[in-house]
C-alpha positions in Angstrom: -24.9 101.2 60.2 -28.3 99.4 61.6 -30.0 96.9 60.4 -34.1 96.0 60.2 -36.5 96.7 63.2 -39.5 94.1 63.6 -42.2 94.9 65.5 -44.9 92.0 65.9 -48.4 90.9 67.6 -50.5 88.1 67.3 -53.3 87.5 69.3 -55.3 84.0 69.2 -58.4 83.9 70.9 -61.1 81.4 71.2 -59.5 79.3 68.0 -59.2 76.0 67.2 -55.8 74.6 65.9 -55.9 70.7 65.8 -55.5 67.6 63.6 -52.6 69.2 61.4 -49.5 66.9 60.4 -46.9 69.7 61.5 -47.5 71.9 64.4 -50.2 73.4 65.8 -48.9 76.6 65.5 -45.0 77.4 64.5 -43.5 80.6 65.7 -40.1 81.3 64.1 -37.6 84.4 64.5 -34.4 85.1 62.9 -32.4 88.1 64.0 -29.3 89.2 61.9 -26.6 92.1 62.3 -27.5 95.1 64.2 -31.1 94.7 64.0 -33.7 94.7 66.8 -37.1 92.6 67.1 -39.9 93.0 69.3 -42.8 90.2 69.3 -46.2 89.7 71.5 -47.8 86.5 71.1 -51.4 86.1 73.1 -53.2 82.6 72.8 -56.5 82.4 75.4 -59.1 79.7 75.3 -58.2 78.3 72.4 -57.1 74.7 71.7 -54.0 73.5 70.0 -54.8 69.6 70.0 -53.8 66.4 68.3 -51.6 67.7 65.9 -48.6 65.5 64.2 -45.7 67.1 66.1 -45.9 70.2 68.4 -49.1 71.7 69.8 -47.2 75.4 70.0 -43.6 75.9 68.8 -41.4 78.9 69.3 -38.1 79.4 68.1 -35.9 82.7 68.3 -32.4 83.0 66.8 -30.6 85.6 67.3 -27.8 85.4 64.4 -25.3 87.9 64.7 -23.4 90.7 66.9 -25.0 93.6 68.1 -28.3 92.0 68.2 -31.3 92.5 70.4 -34.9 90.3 70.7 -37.6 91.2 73.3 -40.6 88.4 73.2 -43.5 88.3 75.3 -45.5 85.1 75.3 -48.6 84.8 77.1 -51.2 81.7 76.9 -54.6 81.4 79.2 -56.8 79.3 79.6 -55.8 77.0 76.9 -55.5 73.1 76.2 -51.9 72.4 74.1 -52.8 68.7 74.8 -52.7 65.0 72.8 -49.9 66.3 70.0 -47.3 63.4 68.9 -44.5 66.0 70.1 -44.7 68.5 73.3 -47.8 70.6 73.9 -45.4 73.7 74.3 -41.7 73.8 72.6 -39.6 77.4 73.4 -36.3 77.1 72.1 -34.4 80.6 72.5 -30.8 81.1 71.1 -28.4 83.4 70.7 -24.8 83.6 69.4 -22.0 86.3 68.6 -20.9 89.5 70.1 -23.0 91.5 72.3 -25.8 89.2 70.9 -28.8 89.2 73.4 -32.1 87.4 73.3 -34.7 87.8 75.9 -38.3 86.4 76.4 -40.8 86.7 79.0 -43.6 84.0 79.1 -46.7 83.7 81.4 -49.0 80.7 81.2 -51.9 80.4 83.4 -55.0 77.8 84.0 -53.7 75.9 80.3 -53.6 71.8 79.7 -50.6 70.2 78.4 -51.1 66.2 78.4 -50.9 63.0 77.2 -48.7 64.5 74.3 -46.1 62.4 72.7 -43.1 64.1 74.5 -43.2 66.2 76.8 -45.7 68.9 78.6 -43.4 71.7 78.0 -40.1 72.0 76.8 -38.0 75.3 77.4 -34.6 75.7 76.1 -32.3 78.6 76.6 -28.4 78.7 75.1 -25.7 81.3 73.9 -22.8 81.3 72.8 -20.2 83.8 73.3 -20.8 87.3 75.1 -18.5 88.4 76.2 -19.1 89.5 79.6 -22.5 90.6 80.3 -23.5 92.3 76.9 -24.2 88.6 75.5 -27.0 86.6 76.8 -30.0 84.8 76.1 -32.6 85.0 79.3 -36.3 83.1 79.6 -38.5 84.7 82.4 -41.4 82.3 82.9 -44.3 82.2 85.1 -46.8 79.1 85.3 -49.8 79.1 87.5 -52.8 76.9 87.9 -51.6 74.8 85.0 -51.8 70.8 84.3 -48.3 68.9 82.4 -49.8 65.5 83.6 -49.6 62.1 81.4 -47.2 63.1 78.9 -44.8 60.2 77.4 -41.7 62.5 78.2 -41.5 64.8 81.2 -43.8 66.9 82.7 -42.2 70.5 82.3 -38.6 69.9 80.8 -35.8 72.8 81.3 -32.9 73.1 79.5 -30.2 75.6 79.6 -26.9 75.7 77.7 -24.0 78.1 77.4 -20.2 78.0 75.4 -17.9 79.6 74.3 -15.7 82.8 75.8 -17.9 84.2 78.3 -21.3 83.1 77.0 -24.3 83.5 79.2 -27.8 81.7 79.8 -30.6 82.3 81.9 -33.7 81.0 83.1 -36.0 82.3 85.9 -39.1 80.4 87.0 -41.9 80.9 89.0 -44.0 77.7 89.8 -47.9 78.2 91.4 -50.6 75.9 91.9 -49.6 73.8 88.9 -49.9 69.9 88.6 -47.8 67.3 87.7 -48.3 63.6 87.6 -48.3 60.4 85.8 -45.6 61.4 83.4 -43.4 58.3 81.9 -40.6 60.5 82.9 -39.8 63.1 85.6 -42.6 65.4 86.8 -40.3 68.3 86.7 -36.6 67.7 84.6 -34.1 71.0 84.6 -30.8 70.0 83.4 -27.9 73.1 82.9 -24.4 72.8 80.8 -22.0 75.4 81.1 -19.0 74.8 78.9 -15.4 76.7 78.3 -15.4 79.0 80.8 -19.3 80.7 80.9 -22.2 81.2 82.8 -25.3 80.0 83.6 -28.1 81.3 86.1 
């Protein structure tokens, strides 16, 4: 049998999202057996400032086998700047067999400093394929963009994958950007591949 289909889109533009004791603005996924999920998420000129723990979070979990999650994440011209947490949190996770989670981001001429922890963080993990059926795979692109002054790290990449055969991805494409003055690295990637899997 098959499970649910979600199709989404949000589009911020020109919006204020500051001063609130969570995140700015949370962004959370589940995806369980057999079922598919397609998101859009645009943010342009808009602020996500000062709030009590992220300026933008995203989280996708893909649950279950036979599981499939496009995301495509775009923010322009945007300031994600003096949060207590990270400007810009995408954690992206998938687990089971033939599970597969996969999300394309672009930001361009955005602000993330002086936050709390880091400028960006981007996380991707999976456990368990097998082979190449299962994987979880970010595909980001940052140009013209500031991650200056932050407490943590500038841009902070993490990638993890277990388990029999389990696969993680990340793909990055770096233009024009800036980043200084951070109470950490400027630029921190750190990869874990664990029982026998792979990592790109």
């Amino acid at each position: 049998g098959y499970g649910g289909s979600v199709d989404g889109y949000v589009y911020i533009y020109g919006d204020s999202i500051q001063n609130n004791t969570g995140n700015g603005f949370f962004h959370g996924t589940t995806v369980g057996e057999l079922s598919n999920v397609a998101e859009h998420l645009h943010i342009s000129d808009s602020a996500l400032n000062d709030n009590g723990a992220d300026g933008l979070h995203i989280a996708t979990n893909v649950a279950a086998q036979g599981v499939i999650s496009y995301s495509y994440i775009y923010v322009t011209g945007s300031d994600l700047s003096g949060n207590a947490g990270s400007g810009f949190v995408e954690h992206d996770y998938a687990q089971g067999y033939y599970s597969q989670n996969f999300q394309t981001t672009s930001i361009d001429s955005s602000t993330f400093r002086y936050n709390g922890a880091a400028g960006a963080t981007f996380y991707s993990g999976q456990s368990y394929g097998p082979g190449g059926f299962g994987a979880t795979s970010q595909s980001v692109t940052i140009a013209g963009s500031d991650f200056s002054h932050n407490i943590a790290d500038g841009l902070d990449l993490e990638l993890r994958a277990t388990n029999n055969q389990g696969r993680a991805e990340q793909h990055f494409t770096i233009s024009e950007s800036t980043f200084t003055q951070n109470g950490r690295d400027g630029l921190h990637s750190y990869r874990y591949a664990g029982q026998g899997v792979y990592i790109a």
